[in-house]
N, C-alpha and C positions, 0 to 999 in steps of 0.2 A: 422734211423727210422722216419716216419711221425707222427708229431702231429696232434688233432683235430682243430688248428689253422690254417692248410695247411703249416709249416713249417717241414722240417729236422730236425732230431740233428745230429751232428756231435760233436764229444768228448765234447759231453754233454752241446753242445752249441744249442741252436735254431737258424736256419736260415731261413729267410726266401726264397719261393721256388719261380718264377715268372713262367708264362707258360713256359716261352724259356729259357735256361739256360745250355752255353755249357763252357768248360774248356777249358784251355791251353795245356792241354795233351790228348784232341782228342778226350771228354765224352760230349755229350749231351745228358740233360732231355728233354721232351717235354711232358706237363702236361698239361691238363686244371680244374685240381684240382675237376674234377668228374671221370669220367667212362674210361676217356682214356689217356695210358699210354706209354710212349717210351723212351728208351734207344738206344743210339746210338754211334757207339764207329767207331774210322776210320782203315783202311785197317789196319793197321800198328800193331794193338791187334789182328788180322786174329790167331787164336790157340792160343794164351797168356794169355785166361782169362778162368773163371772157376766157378761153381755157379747155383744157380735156372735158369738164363737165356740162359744156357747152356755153349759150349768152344769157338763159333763163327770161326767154321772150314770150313765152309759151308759144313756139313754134318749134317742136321738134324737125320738122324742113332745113332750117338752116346751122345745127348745133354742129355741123363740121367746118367752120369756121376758122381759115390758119391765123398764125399770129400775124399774117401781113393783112389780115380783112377779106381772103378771099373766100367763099364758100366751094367747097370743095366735095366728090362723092365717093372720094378714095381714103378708108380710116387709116392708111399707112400715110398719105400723103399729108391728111391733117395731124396725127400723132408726129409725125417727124418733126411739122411745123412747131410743136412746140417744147422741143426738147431743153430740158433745163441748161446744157452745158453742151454749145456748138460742136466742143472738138471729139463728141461722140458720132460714132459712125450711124448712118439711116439704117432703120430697118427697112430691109428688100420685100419680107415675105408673111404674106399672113397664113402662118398654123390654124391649122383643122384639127383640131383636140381631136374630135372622133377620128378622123382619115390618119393619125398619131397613135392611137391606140383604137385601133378597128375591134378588139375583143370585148369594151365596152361599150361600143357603138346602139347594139339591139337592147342592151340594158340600161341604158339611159332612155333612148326613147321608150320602152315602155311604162319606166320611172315616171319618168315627166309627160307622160300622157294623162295623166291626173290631171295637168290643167286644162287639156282639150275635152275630157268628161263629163260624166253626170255630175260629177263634185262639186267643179266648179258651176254648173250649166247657167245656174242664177245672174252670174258675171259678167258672161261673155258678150252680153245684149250692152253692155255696160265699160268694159274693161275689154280692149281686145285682145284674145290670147296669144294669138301667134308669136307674136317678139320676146316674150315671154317663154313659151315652150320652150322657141329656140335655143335662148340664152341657159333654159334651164338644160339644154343636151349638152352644149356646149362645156358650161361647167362642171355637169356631174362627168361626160368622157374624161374632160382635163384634169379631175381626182384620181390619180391613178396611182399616190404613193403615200395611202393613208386619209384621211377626211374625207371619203366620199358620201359618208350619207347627208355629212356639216355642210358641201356645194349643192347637193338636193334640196336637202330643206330648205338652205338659205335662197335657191333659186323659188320654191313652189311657196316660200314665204312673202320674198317679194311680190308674187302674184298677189297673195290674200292680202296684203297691204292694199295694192293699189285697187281692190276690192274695196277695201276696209272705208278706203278716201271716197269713194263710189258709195258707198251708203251702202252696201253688199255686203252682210259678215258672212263667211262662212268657218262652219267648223268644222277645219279636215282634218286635225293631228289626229291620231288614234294609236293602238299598243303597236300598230305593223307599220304606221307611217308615221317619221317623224313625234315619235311618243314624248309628250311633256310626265315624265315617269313619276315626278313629286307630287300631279294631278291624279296620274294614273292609282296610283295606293293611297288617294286618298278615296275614301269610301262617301256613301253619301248622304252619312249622317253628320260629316263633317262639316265647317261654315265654310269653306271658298272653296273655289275650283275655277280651274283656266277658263277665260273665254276668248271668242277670237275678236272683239271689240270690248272698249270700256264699260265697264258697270256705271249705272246710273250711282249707285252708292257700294261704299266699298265694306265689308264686315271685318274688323280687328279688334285685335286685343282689347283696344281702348274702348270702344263701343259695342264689347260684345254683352254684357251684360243690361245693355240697354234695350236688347234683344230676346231675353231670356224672360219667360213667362214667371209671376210670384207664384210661390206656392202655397197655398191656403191651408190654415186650418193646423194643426197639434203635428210636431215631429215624432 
């Protein structure tokens, strides 16, 4: 479980969690201790696991799966099934973040209509959006006491990831949405700057000089 410190427990020991944080038996977290969260397990647990995060069969069809093996189409029916500690009471009712705070409702979706857009358009042939927007209304109505731009991003981020797997980059951050502001003031005569996939080669410190033109001739 997570504490309010940003650690673990594990048999009732606190650990501490770092953003990056993968095992010797093929688990990585990927944390940055707000809005956004990942799990990542290698080919090898492919059907072997079991849980809120589904069985990892690449059948998303059956990832509501309860702890007794049934596949089920009710997320309160499966969340219930696996509740850490029996003598907690079921939950009855699944909240509607938007129909909870209806004053956020038209600004959220027009928020996260970016991923239905031209922005993404490249994607969509590719990535399908829908479940996606969704979750992105979802979360951004649900920020209602503080972090909401950190549930946006983090939802229309998730999008460009599952782009990014697609072989799709797109670059939406900009100064009005979701701004990487350390990119933003750097100007561009500078060596690096954000991109929304990996650079074939990266330019630093150590190699910047390898990069720099000699200059010829009498100071």
């Amino acid at each position: 479980m997570f504490t309010s410190e940003g650690k673990v427990q594990q048999n009732m020991e606190d650990i501490s969690l770092p953003y990056y944080s993968a095992s010797d038996i093929g688990l990585t977290v990927i944390w940055d201790r707000k809005t956004y969260f990942v799990i990542q397990l290698e080919s090898q647990f492919m059907g072997e696991v079991c849980g809120l995060c589904g069985n990892f069969d690449g059948n998303g069809e059956n990832d509501f799966t309860t702890r007794s093996g049934l596949v089920v189409s009710s997320p309160l029916e499966f969340a219930n099934s696996w509740k850490g500690d029996s003598s907690c009471s079921d939950v009855d009712k699944l909240v509607d973040a938007c129909e909870e705070a209806p004053h956020r409702d038209h600004w959220a979706k027009m928020k996260c209509n970016i991923i239905n857009g031209d922005t993404f358009k490249e994607c969509h042939s590719k990535v399908e959006p829908r479940l996606f927007y969704e979750n992105c209304v979802k979360d951004t109505c649900a920020c209602d006491t503080g972090g909401d731009c950190e549930c946006f991003c983090s939802a229309v981020a998730a999008y460009a990831q599952a782009c990014n797997e697609a072989d799709v980059l797109i670059s939406w951050r900009s100064p009005e949405i979701c701004p990487v502001f350390c990119d933003y003031y750097n100007h561009d005569d500078c060596l690096w700057h954000y991109h929304p996939g990996t650079p074939e080669t990266y330019q630093t410190c150590s190699n910047y000089f390898l990069h720099v033109p000699k200059l010829e001739g009498k100071l």
